[in-house]
VMD Tcl script that draws the C-alpha trace (Angstrom):
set ca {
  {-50.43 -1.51 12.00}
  {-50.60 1.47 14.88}
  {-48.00 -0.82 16.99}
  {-45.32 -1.39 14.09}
  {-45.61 2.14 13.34}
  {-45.28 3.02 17.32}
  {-41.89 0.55 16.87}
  {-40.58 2.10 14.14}
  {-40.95 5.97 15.44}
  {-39.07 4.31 18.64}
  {-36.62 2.55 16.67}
  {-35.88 5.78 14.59}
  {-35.56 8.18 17.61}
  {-33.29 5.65 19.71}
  {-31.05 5.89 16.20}
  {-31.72 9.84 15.69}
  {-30.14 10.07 19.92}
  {-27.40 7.45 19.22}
  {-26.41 9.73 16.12}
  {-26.10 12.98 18.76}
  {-22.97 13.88 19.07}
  {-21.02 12.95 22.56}
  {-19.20 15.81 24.44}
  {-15.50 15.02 23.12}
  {-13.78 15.94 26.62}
  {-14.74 12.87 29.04}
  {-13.54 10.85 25.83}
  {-10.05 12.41 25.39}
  {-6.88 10.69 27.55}
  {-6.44 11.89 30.72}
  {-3.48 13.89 29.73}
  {-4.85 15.78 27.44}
  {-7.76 16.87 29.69}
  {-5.33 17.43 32.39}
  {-3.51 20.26 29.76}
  {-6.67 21.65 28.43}
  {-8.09 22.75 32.06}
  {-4.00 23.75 32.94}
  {-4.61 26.85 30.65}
  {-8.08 27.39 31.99}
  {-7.71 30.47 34.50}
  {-8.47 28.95 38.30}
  {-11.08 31.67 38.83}
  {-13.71 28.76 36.70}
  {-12.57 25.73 38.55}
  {-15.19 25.80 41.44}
  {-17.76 25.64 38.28}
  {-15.92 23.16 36.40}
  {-16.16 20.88 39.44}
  {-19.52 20.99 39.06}
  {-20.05 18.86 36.21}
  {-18.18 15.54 37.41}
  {-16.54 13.87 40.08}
  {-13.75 13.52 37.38}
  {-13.45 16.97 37.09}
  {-13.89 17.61 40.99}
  {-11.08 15.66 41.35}
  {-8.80 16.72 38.86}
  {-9.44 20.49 39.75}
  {-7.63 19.91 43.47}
  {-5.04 17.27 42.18}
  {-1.29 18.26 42.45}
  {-0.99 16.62 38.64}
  {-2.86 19.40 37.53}
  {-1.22 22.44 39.09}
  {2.63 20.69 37.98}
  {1.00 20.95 34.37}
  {0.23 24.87 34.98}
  {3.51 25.63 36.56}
  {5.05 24.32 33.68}
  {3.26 25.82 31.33}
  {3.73 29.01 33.35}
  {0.26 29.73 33.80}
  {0.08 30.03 38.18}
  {-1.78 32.40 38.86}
  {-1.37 34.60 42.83}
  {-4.54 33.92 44.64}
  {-4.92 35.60 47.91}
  {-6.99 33.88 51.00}
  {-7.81 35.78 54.02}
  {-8.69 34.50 57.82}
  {-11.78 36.88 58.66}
  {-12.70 37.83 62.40}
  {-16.38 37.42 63.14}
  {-16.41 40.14 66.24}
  {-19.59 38.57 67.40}
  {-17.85 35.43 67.96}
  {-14.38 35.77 67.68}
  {-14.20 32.81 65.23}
  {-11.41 33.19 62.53}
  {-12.23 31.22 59.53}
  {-10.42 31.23 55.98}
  {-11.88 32.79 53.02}
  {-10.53 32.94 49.51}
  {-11.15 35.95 46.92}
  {-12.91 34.91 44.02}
  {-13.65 37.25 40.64}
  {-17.31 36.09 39.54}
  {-18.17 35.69 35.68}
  {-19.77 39.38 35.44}
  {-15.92 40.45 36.71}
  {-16.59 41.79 40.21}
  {-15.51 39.80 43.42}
  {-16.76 37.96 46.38}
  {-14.50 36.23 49.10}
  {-15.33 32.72 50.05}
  {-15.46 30.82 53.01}
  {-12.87 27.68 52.59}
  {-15.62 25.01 54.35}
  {-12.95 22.02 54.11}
  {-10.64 24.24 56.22}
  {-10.88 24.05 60.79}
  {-11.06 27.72 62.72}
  {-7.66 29.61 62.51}
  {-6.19 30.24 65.73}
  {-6.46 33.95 67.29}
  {-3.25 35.78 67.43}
  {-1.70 33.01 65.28}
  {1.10 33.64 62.92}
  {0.04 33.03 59.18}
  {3.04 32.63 56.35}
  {2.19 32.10 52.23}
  {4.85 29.70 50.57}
  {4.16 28.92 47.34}
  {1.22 26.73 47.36}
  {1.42 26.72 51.13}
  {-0.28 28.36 54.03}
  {1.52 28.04 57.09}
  {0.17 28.76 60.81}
  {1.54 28.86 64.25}
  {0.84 29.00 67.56}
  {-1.86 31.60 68.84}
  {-4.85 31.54 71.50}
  {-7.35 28.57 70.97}
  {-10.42 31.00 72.32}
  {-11.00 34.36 73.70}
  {-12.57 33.23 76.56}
  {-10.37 30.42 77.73}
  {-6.75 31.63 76.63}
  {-5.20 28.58 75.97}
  {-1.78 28.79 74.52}
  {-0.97 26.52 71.48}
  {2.15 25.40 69.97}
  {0.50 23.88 67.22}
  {2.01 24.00 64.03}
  {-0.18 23.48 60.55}
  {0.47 23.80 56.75}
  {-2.80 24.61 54.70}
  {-2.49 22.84 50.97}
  {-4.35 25.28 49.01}
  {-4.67 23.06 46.00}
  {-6.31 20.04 48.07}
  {-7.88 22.53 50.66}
  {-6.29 20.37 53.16}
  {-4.70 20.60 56.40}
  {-1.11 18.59 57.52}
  {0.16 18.47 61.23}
  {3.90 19.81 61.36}
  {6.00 19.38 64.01}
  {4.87 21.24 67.40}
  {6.82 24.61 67.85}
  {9.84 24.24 70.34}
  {8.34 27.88 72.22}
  {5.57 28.64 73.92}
  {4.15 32.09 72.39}
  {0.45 33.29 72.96}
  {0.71 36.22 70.28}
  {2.65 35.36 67.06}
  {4.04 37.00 64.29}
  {5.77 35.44 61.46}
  {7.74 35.85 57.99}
  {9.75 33.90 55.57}
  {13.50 34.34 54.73}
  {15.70 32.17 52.73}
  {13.34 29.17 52.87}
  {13.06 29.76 56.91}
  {9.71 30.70 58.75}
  {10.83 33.10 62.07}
  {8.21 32.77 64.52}
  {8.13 35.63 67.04}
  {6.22 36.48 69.89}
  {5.60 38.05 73.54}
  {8.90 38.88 74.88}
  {11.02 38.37 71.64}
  {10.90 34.38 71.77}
  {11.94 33.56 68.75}
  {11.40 29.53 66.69}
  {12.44 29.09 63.17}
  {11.03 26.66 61.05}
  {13.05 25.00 57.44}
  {10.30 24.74 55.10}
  {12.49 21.94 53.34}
  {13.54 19.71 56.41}
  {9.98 20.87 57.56}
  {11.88 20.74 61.20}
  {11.89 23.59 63.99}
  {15.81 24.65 64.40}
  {17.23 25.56 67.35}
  {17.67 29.94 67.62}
  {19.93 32.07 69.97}
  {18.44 35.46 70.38}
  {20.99 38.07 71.32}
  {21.00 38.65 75.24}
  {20.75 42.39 74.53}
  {16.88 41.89 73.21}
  {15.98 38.78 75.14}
  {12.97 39.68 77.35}
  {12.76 43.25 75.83}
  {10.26 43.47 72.59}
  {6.77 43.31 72.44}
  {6.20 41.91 69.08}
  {3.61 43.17 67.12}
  {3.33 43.62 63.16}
  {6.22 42.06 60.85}
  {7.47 42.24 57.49}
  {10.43 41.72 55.46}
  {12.33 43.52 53.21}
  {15.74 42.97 51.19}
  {16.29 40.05 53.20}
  {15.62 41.71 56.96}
  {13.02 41.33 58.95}
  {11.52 44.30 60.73}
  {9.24 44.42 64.00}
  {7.25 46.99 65.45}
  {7.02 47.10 69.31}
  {3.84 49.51 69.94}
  {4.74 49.22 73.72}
  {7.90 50.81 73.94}
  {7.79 52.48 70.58}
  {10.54 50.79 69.32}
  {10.89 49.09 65.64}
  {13.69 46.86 65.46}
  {15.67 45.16 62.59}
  {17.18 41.76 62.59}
  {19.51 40.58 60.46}
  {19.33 36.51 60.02}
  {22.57 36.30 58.64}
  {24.63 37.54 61.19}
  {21.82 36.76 63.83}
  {21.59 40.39 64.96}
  {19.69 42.79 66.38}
  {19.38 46.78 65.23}
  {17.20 49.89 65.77}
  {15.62 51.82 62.98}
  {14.32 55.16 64.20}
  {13.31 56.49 60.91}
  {10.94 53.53 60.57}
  {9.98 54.15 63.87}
  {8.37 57.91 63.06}
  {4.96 56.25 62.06}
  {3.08 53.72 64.20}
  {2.80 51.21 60.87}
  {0.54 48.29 61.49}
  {-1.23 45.92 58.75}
  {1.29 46.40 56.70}
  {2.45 44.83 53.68}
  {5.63 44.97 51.16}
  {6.11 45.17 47.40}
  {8.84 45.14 46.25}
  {10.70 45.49 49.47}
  {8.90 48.75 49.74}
  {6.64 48.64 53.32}
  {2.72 49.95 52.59}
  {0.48 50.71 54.97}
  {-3.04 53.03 55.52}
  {-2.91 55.64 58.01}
  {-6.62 56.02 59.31}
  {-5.13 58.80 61.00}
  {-4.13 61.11 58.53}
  {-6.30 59.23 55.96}
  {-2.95 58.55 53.45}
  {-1.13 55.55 52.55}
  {2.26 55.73 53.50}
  {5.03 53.53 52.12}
  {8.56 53.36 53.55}
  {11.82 52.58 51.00}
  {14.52 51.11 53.40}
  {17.08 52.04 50.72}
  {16.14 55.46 50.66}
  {15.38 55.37 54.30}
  {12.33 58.14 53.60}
  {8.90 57.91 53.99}
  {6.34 59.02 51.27}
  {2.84 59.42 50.82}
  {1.36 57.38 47.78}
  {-0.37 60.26 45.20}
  {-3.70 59.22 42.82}
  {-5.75 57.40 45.12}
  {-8.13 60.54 46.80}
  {-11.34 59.12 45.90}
  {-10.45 55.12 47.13}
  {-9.15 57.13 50.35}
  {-11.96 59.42 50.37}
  {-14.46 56.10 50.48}
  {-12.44 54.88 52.93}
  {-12.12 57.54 55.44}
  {-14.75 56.24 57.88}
  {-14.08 53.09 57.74}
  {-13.68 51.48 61.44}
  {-10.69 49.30 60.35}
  {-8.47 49.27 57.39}
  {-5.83 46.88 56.30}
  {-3.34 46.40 52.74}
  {-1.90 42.88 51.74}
  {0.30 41.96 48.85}
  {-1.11 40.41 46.17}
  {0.99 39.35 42.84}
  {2.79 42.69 43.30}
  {-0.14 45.14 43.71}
  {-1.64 46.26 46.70}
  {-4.88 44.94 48.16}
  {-6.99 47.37 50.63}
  {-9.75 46.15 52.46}
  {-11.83 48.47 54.81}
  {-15.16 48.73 56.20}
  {-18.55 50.11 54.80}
  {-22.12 50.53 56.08}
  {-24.52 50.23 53.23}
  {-28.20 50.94 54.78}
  {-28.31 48.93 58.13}
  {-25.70 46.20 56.65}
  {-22.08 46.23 57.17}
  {-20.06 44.94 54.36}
  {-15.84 44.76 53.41}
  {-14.72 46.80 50.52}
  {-11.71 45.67 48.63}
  {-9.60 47.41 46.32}
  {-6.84 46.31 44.23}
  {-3.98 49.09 43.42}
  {-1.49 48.67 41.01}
  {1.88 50.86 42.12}
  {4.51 53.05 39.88}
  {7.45 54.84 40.42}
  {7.90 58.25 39.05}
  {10.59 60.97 39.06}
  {13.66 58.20 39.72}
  {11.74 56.81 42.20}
  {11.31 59.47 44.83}
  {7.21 59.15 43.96}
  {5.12 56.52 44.07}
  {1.61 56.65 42.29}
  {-1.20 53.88 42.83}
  {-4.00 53.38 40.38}
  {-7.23 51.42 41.47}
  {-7.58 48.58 39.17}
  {-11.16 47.63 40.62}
  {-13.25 48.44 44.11}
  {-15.64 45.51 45.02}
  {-18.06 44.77 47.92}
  {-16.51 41.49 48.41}
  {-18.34 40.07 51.80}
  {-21.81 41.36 52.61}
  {-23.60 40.91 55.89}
  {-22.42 40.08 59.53}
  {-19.80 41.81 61.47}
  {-16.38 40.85 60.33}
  {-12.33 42.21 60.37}
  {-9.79 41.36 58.17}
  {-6.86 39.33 60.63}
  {-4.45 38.31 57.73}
  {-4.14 38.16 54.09}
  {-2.00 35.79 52.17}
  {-0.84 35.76 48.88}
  {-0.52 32.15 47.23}
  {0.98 31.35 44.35}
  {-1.09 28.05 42.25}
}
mol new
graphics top color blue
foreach p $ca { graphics top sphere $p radius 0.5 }
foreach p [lrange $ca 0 end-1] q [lrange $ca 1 end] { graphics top cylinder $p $q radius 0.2 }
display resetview
């Protein structure tokens, strides 16, 4: 009697489990999972590939990111190769916004050490690098040439660059990478052939600059030489090279551009500047005393792009333990133009612990 009784409980709780209901996701088509986690914000992807290999996979497949482009729902996603100063080891991080809203960067594991004095370019989905010192100590120069996929996390070989440069800088215009480095070499590299084209660099320059920070704006590129004080202009189009003095009145460096406006922090004077080409005039962004104020110590400073705001990072000493502050400032023109105001949007410790610089940031579009 005790043993049919035992049967029957088993019976009736193998039925009561069988009656659960199933998670509906794993058993929709592929398709439709594919759209659902399209409209999901990428922010919750490293958590969704948690629970599955599906879903590991389908969070870094190309399938999935088409879907969100088309649904217009890429998102600008910046990464950032780190110094360690106690080893000189550049690695890539990505910044993160955790669940309570605040954010962290995190190390890319999948991704090799980043070259020192490498030149780093954001297309699209795309990181590219170039060139640059394999090691402090041994000064080997590289003309590798890599593209980062940042949906995969994966690294491609490209082509190896046609000049030899041991410090590289590097921007984008029209579709073409220009590579430059120690003594104005100059490679350019067509992100659609993916092939290194031949460049003439005007005899006037060749041998003269000492290549330092780069940016572009409206189409130009412009390049600070901190050796001779120079900042020079060159025009792609009509492969020329000018002189901008009025650029020239600040010794700019980590710089970034919005809106083909240059930004940069001046640890001197504790402001950050911004430079209108159009206007030719320099100007000191107003509403940010108490991010500058925090920031005033710092030992390094540097401002990336990032989906047309402004990202600061700078240095803080918390107790004994050094961490890298972030902010993200959101910019606006007032009286036709001739001011600029920046509001901080959010301030975050976003690496704790060890000794670290920010090299590069890079603004990526999945």
């Amino acid at each position: 009697m005790e043993d049919s009784l035992r049967m029957s409980s088993k019976t009736r709780s193998k039925k009561e489990q069988s009656s659960e209901p199933q998670s509906l996701i794993p058993s929709l088509p592929e398709e439709i999972i594919v759209d659902i986690l399209a409209r999901v914000g990428s922010c919750y992807y490293p958590k969704l590939s948690l629970v599955s290999k599906h879903f590991r996979s389908l969070v870094t497949s190309h399938e999935l990111y088409e879907r969100r482009s088309l649904l217009g729902c890429t998102e600008h996603s910046l990464y950032v190769v780190l110094c360690n100063k106690e080893n000189d080891n550049h690695y890539c991080y990505v910044l993160y916004r955790k669940a309570n809203g605040n954010h962290s960067l995190v190390l890319i594991p999948s991704l090799p050490k980043m070259p020192r004095k490498g030149g780093f370019v954001a297309v699209g989905s795309r990181i590219y690098v170039f060139g640059g010192l394999n090691s402090y100590r041994h000064k080997k120069i590289q003309t590798n040439a890599i593209s980062i996929d940042c949906i995969s996390q994966t690294v491609h070989l490209l082509p190896s660059m046609n000049v030899t440069m041991s410090v590289s800088v590097a921007d984008i215009i029209d579709g073409k990478i220009y590579v430059t480095g120690y003594r104005c070499n100059m490679a350019v590299f067509n992100t659609e052939t993916q092939m290194w084209e031949p460049k003439t660099i005007p005899e006037t320059m060749n041998g003269y600059m000492w290549a330092c920070d780069c940016v572009v704006m409206a189409g130009k590129m412009y390049m600070r030489d901190p050796v001779n004080s120079f900042v020079f202009v060159y025009e792609s189009k009509e492969i020329k090279w000018e002189m901008d003095k009025m650029l020239n009145k600040f010794e700019w460096k980590d710089a970034c551009v919005v809106d083909d406006v240059l930004y940069y922090y001046d640890s001197g004077w504790k402001v950050l500047r911004a430079y209108d080409p159009k206007e030719s005039s320099w100007v000191v962004v107003n509403g940010l005393a108490e991010l500058l104020a925090d920031a005033r110590f710092s030992a390094w400073s540097y401002t990336g792009s990032y989906g047309g705001k402004l990202a600061m990072f700078y240095s803080k000493i918390t107790g004994k333990t050094k961490v890298i502050r972030c902010a993200e400032i959101s910019l606006e023109r007032r009286r036709q133009g001739k001011k600029i105001w920046g509001k901080v949007e959010w301030c975050d410790d976003v690496l704790v612990g060890g000794d670290f610089y920010v090299n590069k940031s890079l603004d990526v579009i999945v």
